[in-house]
C-alpha positions as CSV (number, residue, x, y, z in Angstrom):
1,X,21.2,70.0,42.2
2,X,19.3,68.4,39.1
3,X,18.6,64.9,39.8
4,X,16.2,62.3,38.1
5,X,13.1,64.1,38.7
6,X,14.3,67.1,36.1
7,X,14.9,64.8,33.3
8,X,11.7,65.1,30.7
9,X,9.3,62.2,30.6
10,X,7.3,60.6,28.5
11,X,8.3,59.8,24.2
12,X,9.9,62.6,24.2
13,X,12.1,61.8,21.4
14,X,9.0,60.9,18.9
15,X,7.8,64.2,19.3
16,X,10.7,65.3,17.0
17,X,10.0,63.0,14.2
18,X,8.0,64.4,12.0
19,X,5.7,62.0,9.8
20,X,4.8,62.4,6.3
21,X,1.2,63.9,7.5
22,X,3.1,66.3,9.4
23,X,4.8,67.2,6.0
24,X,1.4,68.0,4.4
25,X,1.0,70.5,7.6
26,X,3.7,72.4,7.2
27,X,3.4,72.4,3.2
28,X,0.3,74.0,3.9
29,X,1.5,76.1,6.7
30,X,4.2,77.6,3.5
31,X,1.6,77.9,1.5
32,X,-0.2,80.1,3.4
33,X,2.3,82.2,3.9
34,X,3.8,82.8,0.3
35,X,0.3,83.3,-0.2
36,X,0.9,86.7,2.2
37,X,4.2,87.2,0.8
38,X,2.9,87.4,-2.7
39,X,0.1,89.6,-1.8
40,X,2.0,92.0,0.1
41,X,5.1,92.2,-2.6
42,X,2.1,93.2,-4.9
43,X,1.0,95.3,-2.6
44,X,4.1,97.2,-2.3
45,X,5.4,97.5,-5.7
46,X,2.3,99.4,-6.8
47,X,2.6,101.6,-3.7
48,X,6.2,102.2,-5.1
49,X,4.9,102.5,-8.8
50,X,1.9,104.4,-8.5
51,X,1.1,105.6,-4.9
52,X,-1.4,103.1,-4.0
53,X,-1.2,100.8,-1.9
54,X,-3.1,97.5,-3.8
55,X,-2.4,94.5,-5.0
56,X,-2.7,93.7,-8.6
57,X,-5.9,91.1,-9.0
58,X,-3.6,88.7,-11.0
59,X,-1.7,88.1,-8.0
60,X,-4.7,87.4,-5.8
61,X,-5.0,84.5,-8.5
62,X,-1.6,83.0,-7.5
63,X,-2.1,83.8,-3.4
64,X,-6.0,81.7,-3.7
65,X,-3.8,79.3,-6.0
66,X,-1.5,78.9,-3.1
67,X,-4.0,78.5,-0.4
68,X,-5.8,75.9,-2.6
69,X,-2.9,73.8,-2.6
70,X,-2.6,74.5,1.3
71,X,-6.2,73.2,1.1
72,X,-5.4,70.0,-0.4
73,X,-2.4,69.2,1.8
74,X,-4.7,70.1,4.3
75,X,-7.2,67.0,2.5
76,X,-4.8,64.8,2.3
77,X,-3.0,65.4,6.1
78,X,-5.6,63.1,7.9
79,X,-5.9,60.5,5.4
80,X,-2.1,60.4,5.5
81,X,-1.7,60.6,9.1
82,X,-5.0,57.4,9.3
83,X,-3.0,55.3,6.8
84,X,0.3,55.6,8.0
85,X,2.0,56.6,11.2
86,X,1.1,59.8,12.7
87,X,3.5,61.4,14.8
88,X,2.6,63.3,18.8
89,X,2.2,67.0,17.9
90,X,0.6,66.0,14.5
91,X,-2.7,67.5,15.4
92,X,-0.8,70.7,16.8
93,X,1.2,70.9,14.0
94,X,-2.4,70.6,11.8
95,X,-4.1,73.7,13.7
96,X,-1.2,75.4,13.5
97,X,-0.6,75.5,9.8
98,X,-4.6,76.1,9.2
99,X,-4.3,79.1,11.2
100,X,-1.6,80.4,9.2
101,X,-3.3,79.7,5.7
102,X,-7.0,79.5,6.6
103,X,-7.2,82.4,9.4
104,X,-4.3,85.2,9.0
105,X,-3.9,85.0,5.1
106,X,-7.4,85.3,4.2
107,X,-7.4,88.2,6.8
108,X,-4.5,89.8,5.7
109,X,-6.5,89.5,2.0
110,X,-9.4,91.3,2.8
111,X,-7.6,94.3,4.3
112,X,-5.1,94.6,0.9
113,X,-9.1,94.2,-0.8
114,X,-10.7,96.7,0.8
115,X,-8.8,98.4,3.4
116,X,-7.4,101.6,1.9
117,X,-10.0,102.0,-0.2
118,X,-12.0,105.1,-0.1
119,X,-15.8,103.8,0.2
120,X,-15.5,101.6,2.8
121,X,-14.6,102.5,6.4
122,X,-11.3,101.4,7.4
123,X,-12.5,100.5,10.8
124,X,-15.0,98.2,9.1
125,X,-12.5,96.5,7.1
126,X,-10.5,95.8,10.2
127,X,-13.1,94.4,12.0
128,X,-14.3,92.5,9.3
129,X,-10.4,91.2,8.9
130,X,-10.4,90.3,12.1
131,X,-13.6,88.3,12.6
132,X,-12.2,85.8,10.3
133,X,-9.0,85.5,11.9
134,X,-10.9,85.4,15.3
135,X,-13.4,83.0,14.1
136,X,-11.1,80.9,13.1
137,X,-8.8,80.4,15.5
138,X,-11.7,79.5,17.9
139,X,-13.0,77.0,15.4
140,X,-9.9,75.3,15.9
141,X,-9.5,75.3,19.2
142,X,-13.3,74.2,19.4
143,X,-12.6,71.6,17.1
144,X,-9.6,70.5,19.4
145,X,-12.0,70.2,22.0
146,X,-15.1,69.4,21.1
147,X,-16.4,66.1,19.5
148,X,-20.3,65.6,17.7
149,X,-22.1,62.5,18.3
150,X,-22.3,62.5,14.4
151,X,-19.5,63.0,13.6
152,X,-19.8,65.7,11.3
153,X,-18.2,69.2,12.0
154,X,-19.5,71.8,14.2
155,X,-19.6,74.9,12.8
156,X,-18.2,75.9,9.0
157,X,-15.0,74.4,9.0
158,X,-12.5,76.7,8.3
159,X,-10.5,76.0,5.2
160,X,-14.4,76.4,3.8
161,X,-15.1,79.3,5.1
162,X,-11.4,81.0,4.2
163,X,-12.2,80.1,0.5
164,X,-15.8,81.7,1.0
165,X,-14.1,84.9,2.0
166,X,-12.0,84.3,-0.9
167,X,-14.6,84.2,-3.4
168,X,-15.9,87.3,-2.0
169,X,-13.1,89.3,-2.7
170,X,-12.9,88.0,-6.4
171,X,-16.5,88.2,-7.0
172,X,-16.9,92.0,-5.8
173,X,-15.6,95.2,-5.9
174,X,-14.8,96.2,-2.2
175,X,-17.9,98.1,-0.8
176,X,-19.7,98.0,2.6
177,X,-22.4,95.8,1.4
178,X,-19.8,93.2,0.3
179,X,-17.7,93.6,3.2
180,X,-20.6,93.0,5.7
181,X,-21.3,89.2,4.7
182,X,-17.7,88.7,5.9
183,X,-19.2,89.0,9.5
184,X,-22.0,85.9,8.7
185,X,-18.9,83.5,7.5
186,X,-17.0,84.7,10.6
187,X,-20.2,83.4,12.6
188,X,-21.1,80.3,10.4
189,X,-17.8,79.2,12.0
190,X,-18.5,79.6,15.1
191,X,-21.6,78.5,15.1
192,X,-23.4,75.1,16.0
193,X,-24.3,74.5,12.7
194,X,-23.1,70.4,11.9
195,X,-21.7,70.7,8.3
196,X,-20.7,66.9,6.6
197,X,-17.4,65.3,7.0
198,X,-15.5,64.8,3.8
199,X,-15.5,61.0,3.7
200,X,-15.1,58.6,1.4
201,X,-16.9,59.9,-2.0
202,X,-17.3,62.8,-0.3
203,X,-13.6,63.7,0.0
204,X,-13.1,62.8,-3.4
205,X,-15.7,65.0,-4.7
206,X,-13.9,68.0,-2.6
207,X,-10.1,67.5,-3.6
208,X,-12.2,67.3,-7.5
209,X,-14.1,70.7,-6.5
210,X,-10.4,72.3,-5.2
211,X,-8.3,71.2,-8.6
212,X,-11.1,72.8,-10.7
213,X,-10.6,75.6,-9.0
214,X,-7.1,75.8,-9.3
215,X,-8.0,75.2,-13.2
216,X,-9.9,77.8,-13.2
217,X,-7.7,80.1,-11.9
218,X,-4.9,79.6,-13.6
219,X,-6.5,80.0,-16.5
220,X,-7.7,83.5,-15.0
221,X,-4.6,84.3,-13.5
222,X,-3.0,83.6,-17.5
223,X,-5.5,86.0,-18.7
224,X,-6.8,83.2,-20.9
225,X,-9.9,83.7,-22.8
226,X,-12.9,82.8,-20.4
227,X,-10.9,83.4,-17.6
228,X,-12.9,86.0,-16.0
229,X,-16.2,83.9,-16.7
230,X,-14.9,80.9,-15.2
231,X,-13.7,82.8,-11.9
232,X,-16.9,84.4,-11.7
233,X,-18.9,81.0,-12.0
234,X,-16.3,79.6,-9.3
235,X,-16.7,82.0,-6.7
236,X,-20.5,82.0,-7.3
237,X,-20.8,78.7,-6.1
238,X,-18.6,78.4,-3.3
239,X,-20.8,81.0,-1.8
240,X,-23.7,79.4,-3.0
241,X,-22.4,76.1,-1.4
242,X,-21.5,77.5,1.6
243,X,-24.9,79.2,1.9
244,X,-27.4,76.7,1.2
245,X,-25.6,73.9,3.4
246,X,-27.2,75.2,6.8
247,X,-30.3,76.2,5.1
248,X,-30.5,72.6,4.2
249,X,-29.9,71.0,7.9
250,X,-32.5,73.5,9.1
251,X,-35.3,72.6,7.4
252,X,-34.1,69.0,7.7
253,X,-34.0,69.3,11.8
254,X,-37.3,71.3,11.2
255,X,-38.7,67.9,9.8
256,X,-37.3,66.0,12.5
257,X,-38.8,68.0,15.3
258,X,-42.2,67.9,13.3
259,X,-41.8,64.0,12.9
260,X,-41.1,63.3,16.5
261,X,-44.3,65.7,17.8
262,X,-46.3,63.7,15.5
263,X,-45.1,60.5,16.8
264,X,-45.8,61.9,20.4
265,X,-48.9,62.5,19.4
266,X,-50.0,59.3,18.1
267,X,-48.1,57.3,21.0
């Protein structure tokens, strides 16, 4: 027979009420996957159409305007969730949704890119698909577990590197050569690399940098004159960005270590 011992401990019934930070996670949890569901509608009604299976480019437009707005409620989540109350499975509840949006939808975009395209190995699309998902998900858990004395994040975090994938699939034409950097973002991830907080100005510089881009897309997606210039430019620097960060704290460690033989040297 049941008896006291069965009964569930701890506040159990505050881990049903969900706060308004955990509302941000699950808008961008639905985000990410209308962002799928529009992609693979495209998908599917050109297969019926025409016989192949690919998504029309305008409607990657709306699915990267989707996951931008699963970016900012991503953004806004912890500065909600520090401000105001912040419920027990809110940081579950945040992983959760980034894996949805940042992990399995910019996956499942690469393979509707480049996957049944003739000049790139389907195999190699696959893998490529799945290093970001993989990547991902341990970034999170890492993340989950793993704290830097700086403060700063370890590795590429993930809603970064999920719009750098991004902006490779509307920068290029799917081939092997730009399916292969797919792999380095997949590692930059993973790696040890510290990449800077989004605090204060910082954050507000990011949430500008994500509304331009969903400017700029929507004026793309439109077909607006400029469109295609503006997307270009876009996607240019996000890799650009994304590229030049851990070049930059590599030569700055570099001067660090140099500094600290010299003062070795002189003590």
């Amino acid at each position: 027979m049941g008896g006291a011992d069965d009964e569930p401990r701890g506040p159990v019934g505050k881990a049903f009420r969900l706060s308004a930070a955990d509302s941000l996670s699950l808008g961008n949890a639905l985000c990410g996957f209308l962002a799928v569901c529009v992609l693979a509608w495209s998908a599917i009604t050109s297969l019926q159409q025409t016989g192949t299976f690919s998504a029309n480019p305008q409607f990657f437009g709306t699915a990267v305007v989707l996951l931008l707005l699963g970016a900012t409620c991503d953004l806004f989540d912890g500065l909600v969730a520090r401000r105001f109350r912040a419920s027990a499975m809110g940081a579950e509840l945040d992983n959760l949704a980034d894996v949805i949006s940042f992990g399995f939808a910019p996956a499942f975009m690469v393979v509707i890119w480049a996957g049944f395209n003739e000049r790139v190995p389907f195999l190699l699309v696959m893998a490529a698909a799945a290093s970001v998902l993989l990547g991902g998900v341990v970034r999170l858990a890492r993340f989950a577990c793993v704290k830097t004395k700086s403060g700063d994040f370890m590795g590429l975090p993930i809603p970064m590197g999920a719009m750098t994938v991004i902006a490779i699939v509307l920068l290029f034409e799917p081939s092997v050569w730009a399916v292969l950097p797919i792999f380095g973002i997949a590692y930059l991830m993973v790696s040890r690399i510290e990449y800077p907080k989004p605090k204060g100005n910082l954050a507000a510089v990011v949430l500008a940098w994500m509304m331009v881009n969903v400017a700029c897309l929507t004026i793309w997606a439109a077909g607006l004159a400029g469109g295609d210039t503006l997307i270009k430019v876009g996607a240019t620097m996000q890799i650009t960005i994304v590229a030049a960060i851990p070049l930059r704290i590599l030569m700055f460690k570099r001067e660090q270590r140099k500094e600290r033989k010299e003062a070795e040297r002189v003590g």
